[in-house]
C-alpha positions in Angstrom: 105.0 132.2 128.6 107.3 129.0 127.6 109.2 129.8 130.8 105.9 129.3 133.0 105.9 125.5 132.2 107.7 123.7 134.6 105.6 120.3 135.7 102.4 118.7 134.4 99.6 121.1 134.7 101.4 124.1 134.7 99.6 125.2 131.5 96.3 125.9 134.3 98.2 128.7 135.4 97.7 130.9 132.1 95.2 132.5 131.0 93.3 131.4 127.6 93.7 134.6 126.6 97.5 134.4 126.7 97.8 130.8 125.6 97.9 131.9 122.0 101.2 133.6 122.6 102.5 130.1 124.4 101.8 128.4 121.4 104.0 131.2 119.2 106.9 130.1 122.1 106.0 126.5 121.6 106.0 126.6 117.9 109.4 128.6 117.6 110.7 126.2 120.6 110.4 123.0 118.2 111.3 124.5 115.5 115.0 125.7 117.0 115.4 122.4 118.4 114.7 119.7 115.1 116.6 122.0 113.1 119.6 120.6 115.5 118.1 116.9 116.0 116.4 116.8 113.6 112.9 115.2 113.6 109.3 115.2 112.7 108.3 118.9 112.2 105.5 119.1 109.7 103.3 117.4 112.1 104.0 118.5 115.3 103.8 121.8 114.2 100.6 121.3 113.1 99.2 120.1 116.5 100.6 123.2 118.9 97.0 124.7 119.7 95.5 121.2 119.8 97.5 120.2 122.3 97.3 123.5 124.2 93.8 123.2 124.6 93.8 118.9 125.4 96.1 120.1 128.4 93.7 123.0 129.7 91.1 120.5 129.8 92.9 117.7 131.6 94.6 116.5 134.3 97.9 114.6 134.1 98.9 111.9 134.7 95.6 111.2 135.9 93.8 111.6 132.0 95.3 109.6 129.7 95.8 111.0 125.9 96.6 108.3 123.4 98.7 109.7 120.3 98.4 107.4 117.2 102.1 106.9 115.8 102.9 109.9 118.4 105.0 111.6 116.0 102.9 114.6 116.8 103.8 115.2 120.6 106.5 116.8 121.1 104.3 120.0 122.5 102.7 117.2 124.8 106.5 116.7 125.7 107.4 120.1 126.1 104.1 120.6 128.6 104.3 117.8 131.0 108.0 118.9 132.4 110.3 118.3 129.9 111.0 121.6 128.4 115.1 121.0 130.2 115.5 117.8 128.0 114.1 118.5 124.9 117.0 119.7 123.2 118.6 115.7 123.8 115.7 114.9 121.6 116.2 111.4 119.6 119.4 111.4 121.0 121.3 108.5 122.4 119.7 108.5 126.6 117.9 111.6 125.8 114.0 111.9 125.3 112.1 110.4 122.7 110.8 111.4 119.7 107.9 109.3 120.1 105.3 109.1 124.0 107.2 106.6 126.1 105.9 105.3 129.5 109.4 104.5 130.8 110.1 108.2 130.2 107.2 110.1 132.0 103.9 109.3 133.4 102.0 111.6 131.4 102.8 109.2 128.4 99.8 106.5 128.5 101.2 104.5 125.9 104.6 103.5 123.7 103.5 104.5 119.9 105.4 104.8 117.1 103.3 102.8 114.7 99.8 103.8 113.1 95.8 103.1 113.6 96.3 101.5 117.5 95.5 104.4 119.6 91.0 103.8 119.5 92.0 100.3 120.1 94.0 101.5 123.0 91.5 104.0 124.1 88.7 101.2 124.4 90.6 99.6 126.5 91.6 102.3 129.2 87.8 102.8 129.2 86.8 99.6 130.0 89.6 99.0 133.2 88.5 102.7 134.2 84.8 101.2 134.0 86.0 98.0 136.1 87.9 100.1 138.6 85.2 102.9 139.1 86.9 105.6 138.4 85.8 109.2 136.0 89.2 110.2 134.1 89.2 111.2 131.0 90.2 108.9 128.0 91.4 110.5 125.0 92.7 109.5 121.5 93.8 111.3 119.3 94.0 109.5 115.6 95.2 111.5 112.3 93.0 111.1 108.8 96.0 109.5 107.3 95.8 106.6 110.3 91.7 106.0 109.4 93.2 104.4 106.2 94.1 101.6 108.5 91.7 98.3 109.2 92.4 98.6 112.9 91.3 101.7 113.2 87.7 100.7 112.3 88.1 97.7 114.5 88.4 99.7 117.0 85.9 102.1 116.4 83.3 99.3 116.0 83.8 98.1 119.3 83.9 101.7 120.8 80.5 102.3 119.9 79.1 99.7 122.4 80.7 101.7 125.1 78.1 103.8 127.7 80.4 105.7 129.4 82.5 109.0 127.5 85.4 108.4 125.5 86.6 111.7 123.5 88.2 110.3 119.7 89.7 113.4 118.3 89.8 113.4 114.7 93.5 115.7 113.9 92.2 116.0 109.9 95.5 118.2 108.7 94.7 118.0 104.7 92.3 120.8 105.3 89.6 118.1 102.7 86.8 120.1 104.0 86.2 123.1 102.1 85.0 126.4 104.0 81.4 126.8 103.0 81.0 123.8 104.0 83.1 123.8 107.3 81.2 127.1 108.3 77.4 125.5 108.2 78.8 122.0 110.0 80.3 124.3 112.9 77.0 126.3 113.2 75.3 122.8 113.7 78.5 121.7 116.2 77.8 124.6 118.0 73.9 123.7 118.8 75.1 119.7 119.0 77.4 120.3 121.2 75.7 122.3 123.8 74.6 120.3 127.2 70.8 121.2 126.6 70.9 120.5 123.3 71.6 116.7 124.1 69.4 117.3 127.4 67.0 118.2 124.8 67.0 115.3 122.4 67.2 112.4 125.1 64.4 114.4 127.0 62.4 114.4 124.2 63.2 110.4 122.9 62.1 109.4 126.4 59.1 111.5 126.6 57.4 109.7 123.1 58.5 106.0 124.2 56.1 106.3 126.8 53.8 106.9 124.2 52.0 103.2 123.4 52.2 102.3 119.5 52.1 105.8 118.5 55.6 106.6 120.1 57.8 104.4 118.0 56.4 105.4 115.0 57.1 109.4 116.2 60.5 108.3 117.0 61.4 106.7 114.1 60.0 109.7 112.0 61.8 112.0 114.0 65.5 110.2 113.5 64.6 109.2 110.1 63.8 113.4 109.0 66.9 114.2 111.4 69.2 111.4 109.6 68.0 112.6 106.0 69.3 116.4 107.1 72.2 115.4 108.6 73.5 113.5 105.4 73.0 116.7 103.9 74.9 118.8 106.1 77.2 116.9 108.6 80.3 114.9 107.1 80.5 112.3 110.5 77.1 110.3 109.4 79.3 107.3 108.7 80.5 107.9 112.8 77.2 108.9 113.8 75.4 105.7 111.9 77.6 103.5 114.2 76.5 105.3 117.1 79.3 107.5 117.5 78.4 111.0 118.7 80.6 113.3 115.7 81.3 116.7 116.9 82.5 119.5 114.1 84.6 119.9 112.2 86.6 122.9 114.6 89.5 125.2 113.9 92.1 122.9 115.3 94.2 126.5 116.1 91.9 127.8 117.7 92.5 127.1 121.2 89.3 129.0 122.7 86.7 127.4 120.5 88.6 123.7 121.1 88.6 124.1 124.5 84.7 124.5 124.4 84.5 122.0 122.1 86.2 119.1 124.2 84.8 120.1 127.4 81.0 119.4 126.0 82.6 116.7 124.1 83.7 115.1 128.0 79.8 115.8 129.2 78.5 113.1 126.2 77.3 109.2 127.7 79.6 107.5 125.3 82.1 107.4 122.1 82.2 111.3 120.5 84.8 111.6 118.0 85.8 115.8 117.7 86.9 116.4 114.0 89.6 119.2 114.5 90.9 120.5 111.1 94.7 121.8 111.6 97.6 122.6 108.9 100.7 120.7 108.7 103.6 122.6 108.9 101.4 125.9 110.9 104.1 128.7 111.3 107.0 127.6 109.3 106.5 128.5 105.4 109.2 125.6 104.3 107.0 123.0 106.0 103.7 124.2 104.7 105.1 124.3 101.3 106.7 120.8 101.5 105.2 118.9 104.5 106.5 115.7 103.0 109.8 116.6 103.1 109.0 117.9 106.9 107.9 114.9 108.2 110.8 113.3 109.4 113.9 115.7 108.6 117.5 115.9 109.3 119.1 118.7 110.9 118.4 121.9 108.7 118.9 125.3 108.5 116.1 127.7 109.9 116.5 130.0 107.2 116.1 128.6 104.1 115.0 125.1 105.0 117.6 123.5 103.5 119.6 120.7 105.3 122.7 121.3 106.8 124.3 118.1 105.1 124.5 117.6 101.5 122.2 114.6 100.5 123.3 111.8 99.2 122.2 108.8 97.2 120.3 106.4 99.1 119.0 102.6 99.0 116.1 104.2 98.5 117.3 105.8 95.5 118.8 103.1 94.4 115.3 101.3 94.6 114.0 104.0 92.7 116.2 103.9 89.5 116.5 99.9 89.2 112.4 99.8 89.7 111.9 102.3 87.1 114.4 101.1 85.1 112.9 97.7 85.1 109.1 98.6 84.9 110.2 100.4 81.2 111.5 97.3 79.8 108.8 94.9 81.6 104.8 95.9 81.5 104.1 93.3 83.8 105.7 95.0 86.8 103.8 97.1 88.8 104.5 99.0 92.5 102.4 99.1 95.7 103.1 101.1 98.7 101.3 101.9 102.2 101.5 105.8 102.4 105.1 105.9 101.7 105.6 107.0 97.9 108.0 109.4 98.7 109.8 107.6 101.8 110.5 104.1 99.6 111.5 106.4 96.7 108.1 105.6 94.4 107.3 109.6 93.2 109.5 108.8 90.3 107.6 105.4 89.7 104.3 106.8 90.1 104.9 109.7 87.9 106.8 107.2 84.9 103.9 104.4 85.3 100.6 106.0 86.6 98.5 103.3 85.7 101.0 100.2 87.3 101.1 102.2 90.9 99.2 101.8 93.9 99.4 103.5 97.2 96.8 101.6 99.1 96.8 104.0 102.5 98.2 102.9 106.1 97.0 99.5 105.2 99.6 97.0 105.2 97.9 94.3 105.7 96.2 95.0 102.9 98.5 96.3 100.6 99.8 92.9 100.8 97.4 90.7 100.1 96.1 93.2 97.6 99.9 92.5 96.0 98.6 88.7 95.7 95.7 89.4 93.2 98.1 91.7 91.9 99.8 88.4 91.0 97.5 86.1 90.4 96.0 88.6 87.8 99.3 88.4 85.7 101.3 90.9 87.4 105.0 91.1 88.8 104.1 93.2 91.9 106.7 94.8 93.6 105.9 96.1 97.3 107.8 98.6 99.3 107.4 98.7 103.0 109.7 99.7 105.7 110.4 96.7 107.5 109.1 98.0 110.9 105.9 98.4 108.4 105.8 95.6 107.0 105.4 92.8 110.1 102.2 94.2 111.0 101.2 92.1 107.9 102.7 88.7 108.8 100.0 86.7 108.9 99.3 88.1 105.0 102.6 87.4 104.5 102.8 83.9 105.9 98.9 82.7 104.5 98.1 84.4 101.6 101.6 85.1 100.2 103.6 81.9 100.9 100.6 79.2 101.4 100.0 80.2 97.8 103.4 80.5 96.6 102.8 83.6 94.7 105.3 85.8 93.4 105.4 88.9 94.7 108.8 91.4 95.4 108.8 92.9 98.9 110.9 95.2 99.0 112.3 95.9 102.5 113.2 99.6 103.3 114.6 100.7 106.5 115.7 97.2 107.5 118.6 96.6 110.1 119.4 99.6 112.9 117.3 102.4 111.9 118.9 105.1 114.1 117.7 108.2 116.2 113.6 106.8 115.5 114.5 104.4 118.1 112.8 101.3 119.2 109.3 101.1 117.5 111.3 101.5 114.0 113.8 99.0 114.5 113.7 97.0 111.4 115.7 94.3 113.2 113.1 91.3 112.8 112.4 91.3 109.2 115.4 88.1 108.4 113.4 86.1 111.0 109.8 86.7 110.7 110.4 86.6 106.9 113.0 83.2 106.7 110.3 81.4 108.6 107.7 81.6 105.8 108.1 78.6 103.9 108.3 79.3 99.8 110.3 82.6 100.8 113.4 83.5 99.5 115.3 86.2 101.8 118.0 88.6 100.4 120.3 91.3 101.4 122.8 93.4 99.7 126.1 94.6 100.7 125.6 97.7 98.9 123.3 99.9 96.4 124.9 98.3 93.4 124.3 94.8 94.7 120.3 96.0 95.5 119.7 96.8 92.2 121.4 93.3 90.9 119.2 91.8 93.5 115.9 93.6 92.0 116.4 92.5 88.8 117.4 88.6 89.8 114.0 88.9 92.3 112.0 89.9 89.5 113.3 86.9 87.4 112.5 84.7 89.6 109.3 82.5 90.9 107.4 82.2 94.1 107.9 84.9 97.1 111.3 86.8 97.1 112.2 89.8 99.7 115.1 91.8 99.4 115.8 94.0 102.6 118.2 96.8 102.8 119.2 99.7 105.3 118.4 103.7 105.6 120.9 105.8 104.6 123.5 106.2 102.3 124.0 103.7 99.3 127.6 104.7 98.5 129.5 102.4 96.2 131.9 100.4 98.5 134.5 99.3 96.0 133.9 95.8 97.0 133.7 93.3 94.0 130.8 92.5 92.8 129.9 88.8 91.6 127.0 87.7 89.2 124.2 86.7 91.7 123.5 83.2 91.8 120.2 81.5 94.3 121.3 80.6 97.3 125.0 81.6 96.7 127.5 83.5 98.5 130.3 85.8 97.4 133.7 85.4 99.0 135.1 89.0 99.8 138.1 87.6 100.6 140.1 84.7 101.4 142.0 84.3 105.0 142.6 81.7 107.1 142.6 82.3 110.6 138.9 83.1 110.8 135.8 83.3 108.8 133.6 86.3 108.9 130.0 85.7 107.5 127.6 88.6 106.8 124.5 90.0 105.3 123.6 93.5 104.1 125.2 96.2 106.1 126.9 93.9 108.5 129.5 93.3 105.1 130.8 96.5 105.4 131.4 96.5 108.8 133.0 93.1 108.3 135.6 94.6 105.9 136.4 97.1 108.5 137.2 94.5 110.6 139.4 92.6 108.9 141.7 95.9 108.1 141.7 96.0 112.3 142.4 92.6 112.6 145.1 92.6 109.6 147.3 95.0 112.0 147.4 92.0 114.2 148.7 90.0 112.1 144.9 87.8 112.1 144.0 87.0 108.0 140.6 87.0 108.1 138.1 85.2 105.0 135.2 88.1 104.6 131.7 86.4 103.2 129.0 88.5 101.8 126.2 85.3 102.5 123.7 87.7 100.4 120.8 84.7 101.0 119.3 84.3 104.4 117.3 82.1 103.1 118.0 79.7 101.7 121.9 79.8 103.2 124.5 79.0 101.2 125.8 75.4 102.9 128.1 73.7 100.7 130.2 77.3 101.2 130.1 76.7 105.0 130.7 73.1 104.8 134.0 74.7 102.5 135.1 77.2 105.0 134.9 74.6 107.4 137.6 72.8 106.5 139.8 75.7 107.1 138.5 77.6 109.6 138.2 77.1 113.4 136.1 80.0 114.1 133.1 81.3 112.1 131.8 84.9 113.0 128.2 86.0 112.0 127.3 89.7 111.9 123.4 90.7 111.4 121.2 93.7 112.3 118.7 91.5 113.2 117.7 89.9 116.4 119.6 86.6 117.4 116.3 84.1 117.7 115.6 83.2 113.7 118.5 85.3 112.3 121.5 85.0 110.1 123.7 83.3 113.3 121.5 80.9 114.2 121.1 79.4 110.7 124.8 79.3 110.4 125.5 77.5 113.8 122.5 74.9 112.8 124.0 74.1 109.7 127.2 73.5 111.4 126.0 71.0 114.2 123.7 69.5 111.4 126.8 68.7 109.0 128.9 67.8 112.4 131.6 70.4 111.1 133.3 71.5 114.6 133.6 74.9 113.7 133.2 77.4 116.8 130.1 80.1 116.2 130.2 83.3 117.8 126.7 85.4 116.5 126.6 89.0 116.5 123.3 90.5 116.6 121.2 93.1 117.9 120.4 90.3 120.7 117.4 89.7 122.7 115.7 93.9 122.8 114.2 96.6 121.6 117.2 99.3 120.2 116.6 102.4 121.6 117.4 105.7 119.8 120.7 106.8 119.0 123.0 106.9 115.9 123.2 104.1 113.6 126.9 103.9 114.5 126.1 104.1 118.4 123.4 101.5 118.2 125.7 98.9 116.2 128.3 99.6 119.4 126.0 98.8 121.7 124.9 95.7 120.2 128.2 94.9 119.8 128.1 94.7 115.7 130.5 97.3 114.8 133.9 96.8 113.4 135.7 97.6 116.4 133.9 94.9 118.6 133.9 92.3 115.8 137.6 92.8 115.5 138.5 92.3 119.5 135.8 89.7 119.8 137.8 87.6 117.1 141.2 88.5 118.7 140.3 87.3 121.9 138.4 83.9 120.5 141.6 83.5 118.4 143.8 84.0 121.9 142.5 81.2 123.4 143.0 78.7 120.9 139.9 77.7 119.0 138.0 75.3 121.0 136.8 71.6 122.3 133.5 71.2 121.5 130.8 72.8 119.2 129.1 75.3 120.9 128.1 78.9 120.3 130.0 81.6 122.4 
């Protein structure tokens, strides 16, 4: 069947009957291919006959589906002609692991992060309104993504809308039970029948034009029909907002979904379609752990198990300092947003049940939520990825730092995250977060120096961040200094040029001094460990020695690392030349970590002939930035 799909559409062209055996194909397809990519299984998995049946029902690129996060649609991928290219999945110029516009027009919008796709939804609706036209709009939102405050944003200003717009509900934690399940589809299957709603707005209109005595019917009627439905129907809290809530339905079976979403497409207005699915469908390791499946390396199809041996993280690393800290301190407590097991929590939660809190896909509020924390007499210590963790800026900025409250955030994923690409970048958290006035901004240079850094955060007052990488927290051999605020550590001493660097960058700043040693160039190394506040009277130091000062930052150049350097060069008048290295002016796109610091030029290799060449033209005139 796989073979049959081609181009957009091609799906029309089999029978229903047969589609069941497409999704087999489909299901074995992905796994083969994440297994060597690696990738989100669990999910997408999960979604195979769900997406089957969207496609027999629509038209692309003419309907629009909206995936919320869109780590679910690869088989959206795989049916809208790019069967050829999936095995370049998440690879450096190959195909996305997440719907991207730029890569096909059957991808309606670039997702990556949770609880936006209603939001985007309403607003297709409303230009398809202004233009005239009758395509189909359709969102498709997870029950871990209704934990989010936009999501009900959304859905409040969906109900307003008089023209259809399909919500499907993907509800993969199977919460509603089967007794239950069976009597709610029995009522979806009258509800959802064309003279069934025929029926009830034939009806409404006939007793309005009843004087006095109408109302009063009416409002009988709906009240009696309300009281049954909060007996039976689990979508009263969609239906109260005038949402038209349709199931729940076997999200694998295609037949009964595809009957489902084509009366859902005859309803005058928002319908949400509650589809129950199984995470992990078809692969027993992924049913069995669909945490672990979520996002996985490559792995053997066999057993599961992946095909490198895994190594201590800085997620690890987070996890045994935060334990070990929470056993000799009561006060400390840890918050999360749906990520216990991703920012190495499970251990926490399981040591400290009482001090943990995983507030949902709510970051925004898991923030501010970290303030009362606070101001109740607790040392809270928050752990977002830092792709996360800007959706909650203005938290951050007014009720964090206005208030000058001491809360921990700890920074996962920061700096180049690797094959997720550009919507998990965590290469704006040193600017969005320096900004914030009360905020002190760390990095370490490795998983020893993150735990140091964890404990002196905890000991100190007001708003502290500490942001590290993904990936592997090996021990780097590099000394390691007592931290002191607002203090950097000297590496080592040279004196032809100075390299300064924060968190990862530090190791790739060694790397290029052993290049640059071979030519005979004796470069200082600085671990700057603050980006905010920067350590000054160091620079002020170096720049009595040095002629060229080289920044290196996973972070983007406006607000990071290199521009606080070069201002407190032309602010001290210190004649130094500044040359940043950064991840620039763009979104990264996906690739290895290693590729991605390449292209942004902040590898060892590039920092090494950058300096060189600098050095080859003999310092320079004025004080400028190259």
């Amino acid at each position: 069947m796989l073979e049959l799909i081609n181009r957009p559409n091609d799906i029309k062209n089999i029978p229903e009957g047969r589609l069941y055996a497409l999704a087999n194909e489909i299901r074995r397809f992905i796994i083969n291919t994440v297994s060597r990519t690696g990738g989100h299984l669990a999910s997408n998995l999960g979604t195979v006959e769900l997406t089957i049946a969207l496609h027999s029902v629509c038209s692309f690129p003419e309907d629009k589906i909206i995936w919320d996060v869109g780590h679910q649609a690869y088989t959206h991928k795989i049916l809208t002609g790019r069967k050829d290219e999936f095995h370049t999945l998440r690879q450096e110029g190959g195909i996305s692991g997440f719907p991207k516009i730029e890569e096909s027009a059957c991808d309606s919008f670039d997702t990556g992060h949770s609880s936006n796709s209603v939001s985007a939804g309403v607003g297709y609706v409303r230009a398809r309104e202004l233009s005239g036209g009758h395509n189909k709009i359709i969102s498709v939102i997870g029950d871990g993504a209704l934990t989010g405050g936009m999501a009900y944003e959304a859905l409040n200003n969906a109900a307003e809308l008089k023209t259809n717009f399909i919500i499907v509900l993907n509800d993969n934690k199977m919460s509603i039970s089967r007794n239950i399940g069976g009597m709610a589809n029995y009522l979806s299957e009258m509800r959802t029948s064309a003279r069934y709603n025929a029926l009830k707005n034939g009806i409404t209109y006939a007793l309005e034009k009843i004087p006095v005595v109408g109302n009063g019917i009416i409002e009988s009627i709906r009240t009696t029909k309300s009281g049954i439905k909060q007996l039976f129907i689990p979508g009263m809290l969609f239906e109260n907002m005038g949402i038209t809530y349709l199931g729940p339905v076997d999200g694998h079976n295609i037949s009964l979904m595809i009957k489902t979403f084509k009366e859902a497409g005859r309803v005058e207005g928002p319908v949400i379609v509650h589809v129950l699915t199984e995470k992990g469908r078809g692969y027993m390791p992924a049913i069995k752990d669909p945490e672990k499946f979520h996002g996985i390396s490559a792995f053997d199809v066999k057993t599961g198990m992946p095909l490198k041996e895994k190594k201590k993280t800085y997620s690890d690393a987070f996890s045994d300092t935060i334990c070990r800290l929470a056993k000799e301190n009561d006060k400390i407590a840890a918050v999360t947003a749906a990520m216990k097991e991703g920012t190495g929590l499970e251990r926490f939660s399981e040591l400290f049940p009482k001090r943990f809190f995983d507030v949902g896909i709510a970051e925004e509020h898991a923030v501010t939520f970290t303030v009362g924390l606070a101001l109740g007499g607790y040392i809270p210590v928050a752990a977002i990825y830092s792709s996360f963790l800007q959706r909650a800026f203005d938290q951050i900025l007014m009720d964090v730092c206005a208030q000058n409250q001491h809360i921990v955030l700890a920074v996962d994923r920061a700096g180049l995250i690797g094959e997720d690409g550009s919507t998990h970048q965590g290469c704006f958290d040193l600017s969005y977060l320096t900004m914030c006035p009360n905020m002190t901004v760390m990095a370490p240079k490795d998983g020893n120096e993150l735990a140091a850094m964890l404990e002196f955060a905890v000991g100190l007052s007001g708003p502290v961040a500490v942001r590290y990488p993904r990936g592997e927290a090996a021990e780097s051999g590099m000394p390691q200094s007592a931290i002191e605020y607002g203090k950097a550590e000297i590496i080592k001493r040279g004196k032809h040029a100075a390299i300064l660097a924060i968190g990862a960058s530090v190791a790739e700043a060694v790397k290029a001094a052993d290049i640059l040693a071979e030519n005979n160039i004796d470069a200082t190394i600085v671990n700057m460990r603050f980006a905010k506040p920067i350590d000054e009277e160091l620079i002020c130091e170096l720049a009595k020695e040095h002629e060229l000062f080289y920044t290196m930052e996973e972070n983007v150049r406006a607000g990071g690392l290199g521009e606080k350097v070069l201002d407190a060069v032309n602010r001290h008048r210190l004649g130094v030349y500044v040359h940043i290295a950064s991840a620039g002016d763009e979104f990264v796109k996906q690739g290895t970590v290693a590729q991605q610091r390449a292209h942004t030029m902040t590898d060892a290799r590039s920092a090494a002939d950058k300096i060189a060449e600098l050095i080859s033209k003999g310092g320079q005139q004025d004080i400028r930035e190259a």
